[in-house]
DOFI-539632 format. One record per residue (C-alpha): residue number from 1; residue in one letter; x, y, z. Coordinates in steps of 0.001 Angstrom, whole numbers. Layout:
<rs>
(NUM a (X Y Z)),
...
</rs>
This chain:
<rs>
(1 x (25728 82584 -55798)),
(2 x (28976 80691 -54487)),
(3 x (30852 80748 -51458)),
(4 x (34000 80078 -50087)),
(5 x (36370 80357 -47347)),
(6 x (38836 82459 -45675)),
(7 x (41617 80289 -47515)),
(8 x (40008 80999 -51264)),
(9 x (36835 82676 -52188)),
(10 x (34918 81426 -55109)),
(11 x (33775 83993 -57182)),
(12 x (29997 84594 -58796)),
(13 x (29134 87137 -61188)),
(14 x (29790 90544 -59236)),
(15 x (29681 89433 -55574)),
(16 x (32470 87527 -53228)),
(17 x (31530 86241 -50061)),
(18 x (34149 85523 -46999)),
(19 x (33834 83979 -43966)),
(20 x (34478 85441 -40345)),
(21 x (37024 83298 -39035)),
(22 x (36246 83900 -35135)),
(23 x (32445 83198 -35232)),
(24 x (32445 81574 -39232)),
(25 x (29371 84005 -40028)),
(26 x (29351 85469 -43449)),
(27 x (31320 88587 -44652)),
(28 x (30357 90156 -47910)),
(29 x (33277 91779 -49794)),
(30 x (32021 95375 -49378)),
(31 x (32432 95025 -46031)),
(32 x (36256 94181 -46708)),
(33 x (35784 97136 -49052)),
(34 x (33785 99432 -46799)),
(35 x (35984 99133 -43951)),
(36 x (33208 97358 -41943)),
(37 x (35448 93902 -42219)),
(38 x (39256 93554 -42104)),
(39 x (41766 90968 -43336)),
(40 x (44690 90598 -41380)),
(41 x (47312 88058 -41894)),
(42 x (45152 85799 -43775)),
(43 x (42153 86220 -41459)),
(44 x (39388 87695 -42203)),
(45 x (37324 89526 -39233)),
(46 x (33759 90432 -39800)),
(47 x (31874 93001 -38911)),
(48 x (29915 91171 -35701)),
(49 x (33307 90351 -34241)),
(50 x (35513 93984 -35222)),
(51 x (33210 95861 -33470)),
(52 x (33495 94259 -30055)),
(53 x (37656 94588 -30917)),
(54 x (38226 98055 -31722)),
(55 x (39385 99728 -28105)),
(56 x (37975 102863 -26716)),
(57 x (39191 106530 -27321)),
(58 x (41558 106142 -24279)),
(59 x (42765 103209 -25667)),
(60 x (43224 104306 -29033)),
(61 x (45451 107201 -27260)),
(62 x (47354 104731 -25508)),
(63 x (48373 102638 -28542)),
(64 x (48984 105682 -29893)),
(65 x (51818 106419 -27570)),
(66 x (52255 103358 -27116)),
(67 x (52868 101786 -30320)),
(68 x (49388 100584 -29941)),
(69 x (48696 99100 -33395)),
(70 x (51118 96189 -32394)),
(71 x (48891 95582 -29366)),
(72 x (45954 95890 -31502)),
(73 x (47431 93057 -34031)),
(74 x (48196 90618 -30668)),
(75 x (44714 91378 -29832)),
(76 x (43325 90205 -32889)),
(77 x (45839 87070 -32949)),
(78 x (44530 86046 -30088)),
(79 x (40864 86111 -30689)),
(80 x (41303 84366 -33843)),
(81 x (43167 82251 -31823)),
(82 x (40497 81512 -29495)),
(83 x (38186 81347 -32439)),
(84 x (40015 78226 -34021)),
(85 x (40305 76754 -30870)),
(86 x (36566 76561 -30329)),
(87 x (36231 75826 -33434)),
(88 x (38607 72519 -33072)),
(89 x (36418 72081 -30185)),
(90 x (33259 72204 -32063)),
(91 x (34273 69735 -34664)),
(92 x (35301 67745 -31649)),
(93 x (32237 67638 -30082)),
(94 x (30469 66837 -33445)),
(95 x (32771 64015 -34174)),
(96 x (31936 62573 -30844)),
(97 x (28365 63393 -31220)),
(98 x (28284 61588 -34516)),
(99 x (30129 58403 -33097)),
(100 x (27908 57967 -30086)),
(101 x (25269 58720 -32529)),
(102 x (26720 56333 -34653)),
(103 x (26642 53770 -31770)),
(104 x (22964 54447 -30781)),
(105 x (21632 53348 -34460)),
(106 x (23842 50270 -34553)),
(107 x (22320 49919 -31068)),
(108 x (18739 50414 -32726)),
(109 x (19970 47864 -35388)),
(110 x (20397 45113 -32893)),
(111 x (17099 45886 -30734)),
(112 x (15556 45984 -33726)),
(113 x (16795 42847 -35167)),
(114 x (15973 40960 -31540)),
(115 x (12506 42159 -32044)),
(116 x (12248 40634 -35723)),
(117 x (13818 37408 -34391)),
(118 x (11297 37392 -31459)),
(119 x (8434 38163 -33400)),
(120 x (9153 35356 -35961)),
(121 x (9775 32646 -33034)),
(122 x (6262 33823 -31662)),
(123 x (5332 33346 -35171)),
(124 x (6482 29979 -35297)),
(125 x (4934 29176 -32146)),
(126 x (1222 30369 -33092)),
(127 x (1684 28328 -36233)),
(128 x (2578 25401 -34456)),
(129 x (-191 25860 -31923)),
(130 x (-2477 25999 -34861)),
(131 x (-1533 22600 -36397)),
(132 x (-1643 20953 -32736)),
(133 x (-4840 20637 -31558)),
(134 x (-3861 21000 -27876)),
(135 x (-6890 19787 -26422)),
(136 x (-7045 16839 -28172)),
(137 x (-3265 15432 -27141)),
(138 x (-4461 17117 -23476)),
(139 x (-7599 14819 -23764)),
(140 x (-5633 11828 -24592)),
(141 x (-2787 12255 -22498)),
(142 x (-5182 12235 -19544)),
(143 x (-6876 9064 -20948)),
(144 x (-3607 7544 -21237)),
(145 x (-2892 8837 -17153)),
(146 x (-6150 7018 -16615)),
(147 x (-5449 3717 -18177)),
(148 x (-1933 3547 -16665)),
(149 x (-3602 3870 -13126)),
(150 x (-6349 1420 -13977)),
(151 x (-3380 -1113 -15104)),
(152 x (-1617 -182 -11589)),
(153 x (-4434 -934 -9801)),
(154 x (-5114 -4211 -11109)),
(155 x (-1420 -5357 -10771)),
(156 x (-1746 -4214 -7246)),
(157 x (-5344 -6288 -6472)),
(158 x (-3425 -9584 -8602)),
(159 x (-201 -8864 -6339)),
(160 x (-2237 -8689 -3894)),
(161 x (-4150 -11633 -4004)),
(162 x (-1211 -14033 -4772)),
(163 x (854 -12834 -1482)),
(164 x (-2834 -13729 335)),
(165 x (-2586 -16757 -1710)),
(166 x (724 -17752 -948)),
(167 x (674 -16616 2916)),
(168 x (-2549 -19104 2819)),
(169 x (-528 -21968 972)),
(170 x (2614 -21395 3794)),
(171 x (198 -21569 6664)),
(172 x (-1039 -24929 5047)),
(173 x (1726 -26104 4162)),
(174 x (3230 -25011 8283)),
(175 x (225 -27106 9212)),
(176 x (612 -29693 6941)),
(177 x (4053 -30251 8618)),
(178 x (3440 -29489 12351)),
(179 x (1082 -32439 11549)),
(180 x (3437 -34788 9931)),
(181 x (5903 -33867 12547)),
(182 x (3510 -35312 15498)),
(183 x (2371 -38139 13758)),
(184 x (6135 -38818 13487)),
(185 x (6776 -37724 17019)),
(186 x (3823 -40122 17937)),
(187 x (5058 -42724 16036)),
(188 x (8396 -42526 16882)),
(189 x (7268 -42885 20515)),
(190 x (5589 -45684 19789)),
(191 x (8300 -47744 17709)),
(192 x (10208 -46828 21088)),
(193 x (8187 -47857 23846)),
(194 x (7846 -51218 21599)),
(195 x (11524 -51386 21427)),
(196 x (11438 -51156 25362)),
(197 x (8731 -53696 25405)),
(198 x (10569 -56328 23313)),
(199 x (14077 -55526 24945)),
(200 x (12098 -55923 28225)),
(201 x (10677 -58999 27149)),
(202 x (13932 -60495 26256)),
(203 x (16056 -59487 28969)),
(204 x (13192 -61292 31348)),
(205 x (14257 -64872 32744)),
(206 x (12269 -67567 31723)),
(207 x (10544 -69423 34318)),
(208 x (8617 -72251 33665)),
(209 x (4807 -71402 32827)),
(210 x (3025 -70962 36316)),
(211 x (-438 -72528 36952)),
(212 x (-3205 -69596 36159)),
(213 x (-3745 -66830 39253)),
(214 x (-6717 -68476 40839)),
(215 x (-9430 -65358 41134)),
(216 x (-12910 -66153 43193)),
(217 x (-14286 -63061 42087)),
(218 x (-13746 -63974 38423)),
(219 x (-15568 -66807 36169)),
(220 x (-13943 -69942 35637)),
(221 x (-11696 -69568 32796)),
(222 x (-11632 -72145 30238)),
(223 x (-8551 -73878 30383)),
(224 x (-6008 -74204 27516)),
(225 x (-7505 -77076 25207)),
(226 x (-5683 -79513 22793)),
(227 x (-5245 -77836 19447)),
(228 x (-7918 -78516 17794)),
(229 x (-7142 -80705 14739)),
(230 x (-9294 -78437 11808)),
(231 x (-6471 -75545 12714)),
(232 x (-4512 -74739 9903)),
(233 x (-1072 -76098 10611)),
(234 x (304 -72283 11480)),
(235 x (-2451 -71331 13222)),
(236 x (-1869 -74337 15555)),
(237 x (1763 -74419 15996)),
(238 x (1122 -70850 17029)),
(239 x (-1508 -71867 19597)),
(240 x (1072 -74800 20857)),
(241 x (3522 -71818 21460)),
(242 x (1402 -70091 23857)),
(243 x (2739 -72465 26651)),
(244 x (6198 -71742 25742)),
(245 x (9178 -70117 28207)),
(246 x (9811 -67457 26733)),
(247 x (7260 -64091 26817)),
(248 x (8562 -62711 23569)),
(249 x (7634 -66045 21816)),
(250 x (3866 -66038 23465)),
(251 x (3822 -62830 22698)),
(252 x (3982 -63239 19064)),
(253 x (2049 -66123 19122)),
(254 x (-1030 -63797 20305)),
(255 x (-144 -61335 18352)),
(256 x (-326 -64118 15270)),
(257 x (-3503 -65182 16475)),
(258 x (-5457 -62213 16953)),
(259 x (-4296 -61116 13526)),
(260 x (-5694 -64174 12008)),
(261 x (-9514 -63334 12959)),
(262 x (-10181 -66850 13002)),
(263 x (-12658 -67501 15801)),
(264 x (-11702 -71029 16339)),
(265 x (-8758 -69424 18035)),
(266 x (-10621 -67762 21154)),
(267 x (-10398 -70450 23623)),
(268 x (-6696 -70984 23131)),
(269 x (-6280 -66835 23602)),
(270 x (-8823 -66515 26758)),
(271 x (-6137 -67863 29231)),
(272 x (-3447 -65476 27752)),
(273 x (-5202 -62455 29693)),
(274 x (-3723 -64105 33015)),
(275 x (-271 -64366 31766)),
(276 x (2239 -63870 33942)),
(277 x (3812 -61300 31652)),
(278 x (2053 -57606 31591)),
(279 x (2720 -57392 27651)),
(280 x (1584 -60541 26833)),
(281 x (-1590 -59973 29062)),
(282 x (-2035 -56109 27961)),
(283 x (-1935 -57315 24137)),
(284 x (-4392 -60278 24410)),
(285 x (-7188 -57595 26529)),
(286 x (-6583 -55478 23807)),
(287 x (-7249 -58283 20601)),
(288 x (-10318 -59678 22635)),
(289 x (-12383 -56613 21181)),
(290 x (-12215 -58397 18109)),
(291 x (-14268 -61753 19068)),
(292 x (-18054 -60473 20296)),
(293 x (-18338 -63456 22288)),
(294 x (-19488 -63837 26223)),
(295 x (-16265 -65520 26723)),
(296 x (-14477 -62268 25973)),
(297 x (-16341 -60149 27803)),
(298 x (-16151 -62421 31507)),
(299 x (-12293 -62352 30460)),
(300 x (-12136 -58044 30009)),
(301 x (-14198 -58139 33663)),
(302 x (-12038 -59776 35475)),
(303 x (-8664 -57753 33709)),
(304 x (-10425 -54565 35341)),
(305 x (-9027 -55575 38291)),
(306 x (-5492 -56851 37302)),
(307 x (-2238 -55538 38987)),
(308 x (-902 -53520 36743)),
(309 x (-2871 -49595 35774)),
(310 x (-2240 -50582 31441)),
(311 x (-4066 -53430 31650)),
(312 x (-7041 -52704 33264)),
(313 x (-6853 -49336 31097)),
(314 x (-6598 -51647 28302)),
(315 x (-9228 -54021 29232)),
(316 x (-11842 -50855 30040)),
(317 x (-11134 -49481 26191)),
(318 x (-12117 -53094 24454)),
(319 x (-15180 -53342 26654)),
(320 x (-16503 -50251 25844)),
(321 x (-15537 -51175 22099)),
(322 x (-17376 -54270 22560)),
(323 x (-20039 -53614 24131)),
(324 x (-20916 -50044 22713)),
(325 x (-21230 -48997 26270)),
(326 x (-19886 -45805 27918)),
(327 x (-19799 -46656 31843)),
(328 x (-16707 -44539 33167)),
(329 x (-13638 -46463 34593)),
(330 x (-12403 -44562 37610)),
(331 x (-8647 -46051 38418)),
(332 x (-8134 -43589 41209)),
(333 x (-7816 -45845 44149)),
(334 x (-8756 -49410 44669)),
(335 x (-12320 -48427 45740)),
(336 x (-13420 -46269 43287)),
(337 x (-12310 -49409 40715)),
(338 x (-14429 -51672 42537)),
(339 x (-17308 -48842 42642)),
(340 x (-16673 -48937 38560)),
(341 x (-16525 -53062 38250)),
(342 x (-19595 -53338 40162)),
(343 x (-21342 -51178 37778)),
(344 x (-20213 -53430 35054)),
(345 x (-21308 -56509 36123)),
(346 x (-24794 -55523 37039)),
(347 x (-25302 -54590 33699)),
(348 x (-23186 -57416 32154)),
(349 x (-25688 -59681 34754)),
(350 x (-28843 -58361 32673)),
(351 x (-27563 -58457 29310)),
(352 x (-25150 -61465 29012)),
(353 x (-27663 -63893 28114)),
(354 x (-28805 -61936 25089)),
(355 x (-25013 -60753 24010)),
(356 x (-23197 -62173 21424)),
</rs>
């Protein structure tokens, strides 16, 4: 069996089928034939929809007087109107329905393509995790950690050690030169107080030599002799000097002689201790600790009580070199020197005969 629509049926063997074209259900052709369906204008109307159009007996009076199958006709125009219009609604609706359908799948497509696309980068990742062995490169990335601290840690002990190292070689070296810088201070002082010594010496007058200080407390001291004729010929022209005018000339003439160590020499230098200069006489109580004769020591007795404080200080120093004795000199006052001379001689009274 074929169909077909209100615009052309297609025919079968003995039966035609229509179309209702207000709700598009099927109308066989006996209907059409049978009164049951009509075709009007074109339009076919089926049985389900003629029924609800035919009017009522009152009606059907009315159109009578009324021309009423004019009315009848409108009626039906209009349904069928209102039949293609929902039906042009319909196909709307479907149209839309099948784009937004249309727009869900390609929607589907592309969630569905993500999903592949995620699924083959997780792939990828669970292969890769399969070739790595993770806890191997974990085990020797921590090994590496620990050597890199163990390498820190020694540069920081050999740091620091060499700042201890050089803090200790600065402190030395800050020592080393505090040092130098007071034995330079020291002899600096020195070089200047000799300066003073030797301008003092030559800006002295030069009297004529004065007869010794006679001392009755004191030994007799042994009186210049003659040069003695063995003396080399320096040595003596330096012990001829010692009677000369001028202090800075005696005074290097002692200063020669004691540097000579010749002991012939000691009975020309004795007198020098009571020279009338306090250089001369300092310097010549301060060689006599070189000769370890009795001589020198009477001579360093009586300087303990000369005028002036360096002398006797001087004097006290060579004795104790001398004589390897430690008897305190007390230079306070006059009496507490003689207190400290007395002491002195007593033992230098006992132990002169066996000195030397």
């Amino acid at each position: 069996m074929t169909m077909t629509s209100s615009s052309g049926a297609v025919m079968s063997t003995n039966l035609e089928v229509y179309f209702c074209d207000v709700c598009n259900e099927s109308v066989p052709a006996s209907d059409l034939e049978a009164r049951r369906a009509v075709r009007l204008k074109g339009k076919v109307i089926g049985a389900c929809c003629l029924q609800a159009l035919r009017p009522g007996p009152a009606a059907v009076a009315v159109d009578r007087r009324a021309g009423g199958g004019t009315i009848a006709l409108l009626a039906v125009v209009t349904l069928a109107g209102i039949g293609a219009a929902t039906a042009f609604l319909d196909w709307r609706v479907s149209d839309e329905v099948g784009g937004l359908s249309s727009r869900v799948n390609g929607l589907e497509d592309r969630a569905r393509h993500g999903q592949e696309r995620f699924s083959a980068v997780e792939e990828a990742v669970t292969q890769l995790g399969a070739r790595l062995d993770l806890d191997k490169v974990s085990a020797q990335v921590a090994g590496l950690e620990s050597r890199v601290d163990q390498v820190r840690a020694s540069v920081d002990l050999r740091t620091t050690r060499l700042d201890e190292t050089l803090q200790a070689a600065a402190e030395r070296q800050s020592s080393v030169q505090t040092e130098q810088q007071g034995a330079l201070d020291r002899l600096r002082e020195s070089v200047e107080r000799l300066g003073g010594d030797v301008a003092a010496l030559r800006a002295m007058p030069r009297p004529a030599p004065a007869a010794a200080i006679p001392d009755v407390s004191a030994p007799p001291v042994v009186a210049p002799a003659a040069a003695e004729p063995e003396l080399p010929a320096e040595l003596q022209h330096h012990v001829m000097a010692l009677g000369d005018a001028d202090p800075g000339t005696r005074f290097s003439s002692v200063d020669k002689l004691l540097r000579s160590n010749e002991p012939r020499v000691l009975s020309a230098l004795l007198p020098m201790a009571k020279d009338d200069n306090v250089f001369v006489r300092r310097l010549t109580v301060e060689g006599l600790r070189g000769f370890r004769r009795p001589e020198s020591v009477d001579v360093l007795l009586v300087a303990l009580s000369d005028p002036e404080p360096l002398v006797r200080v001087t004097a006290h120093a060579s004795l104790r070199a001398l004589t390897g004795q430690t008897f305190e000199f007390d230079d306070a006052s006059a009496s507490t020197r003689a207190t400290s001379l007395r002491r002195w001689q007593d033992w230098w009274e006992r132990n002169r005969a066996t000195f030397g």
